[in-house]
C-alpha positions as CSV (number, residue, x, y, z in Angstrom):
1,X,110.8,-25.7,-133.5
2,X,112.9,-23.4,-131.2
3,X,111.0,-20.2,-131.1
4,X,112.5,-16.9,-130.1
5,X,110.6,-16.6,-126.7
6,X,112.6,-19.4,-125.1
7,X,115.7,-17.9,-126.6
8,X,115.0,-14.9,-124.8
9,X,114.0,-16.8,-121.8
10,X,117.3,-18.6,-121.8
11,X,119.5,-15.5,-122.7
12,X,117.7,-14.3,-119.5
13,X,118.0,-17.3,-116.9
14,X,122.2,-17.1,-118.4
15,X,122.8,-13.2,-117.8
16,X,123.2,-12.6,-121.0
17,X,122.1,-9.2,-122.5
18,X,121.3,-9.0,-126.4
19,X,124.7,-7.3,-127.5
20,X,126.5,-9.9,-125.2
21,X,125.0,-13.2,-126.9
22,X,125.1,-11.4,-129.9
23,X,129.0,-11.3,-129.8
24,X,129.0,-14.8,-128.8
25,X,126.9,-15.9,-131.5
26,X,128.7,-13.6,-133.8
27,X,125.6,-11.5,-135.3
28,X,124.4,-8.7,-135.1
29,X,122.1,-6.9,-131.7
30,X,119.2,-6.4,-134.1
31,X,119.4,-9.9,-135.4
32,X,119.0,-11.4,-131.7
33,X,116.5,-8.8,-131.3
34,X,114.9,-9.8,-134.5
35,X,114.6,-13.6,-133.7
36,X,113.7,-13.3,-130.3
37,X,110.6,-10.8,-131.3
38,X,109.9,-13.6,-134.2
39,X,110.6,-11.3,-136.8
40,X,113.1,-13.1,-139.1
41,X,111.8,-16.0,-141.6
């Protein structure tokens, strides 16, 4: 299972800030946020 603390790690390592990956990605800032602080089910 990919947990949300690697995301974050690898969103780091890439440069990537939340609302950048979250454009990429097409969601939302809060849903990156959300995932990566293991929020969402």
């Amino acid at each position: 299972m990919f947990k949300g603390e690697n995301l974050k790690a690898l969103r780091m390592i890439e440069g990537y800030s939340r609302k950048s990956l979250a454009d990429v990605l097409q969601v939302s800032e809060q849903a990156v946020w959300q995932y990566e602080e293991q929020n969402m089910m």
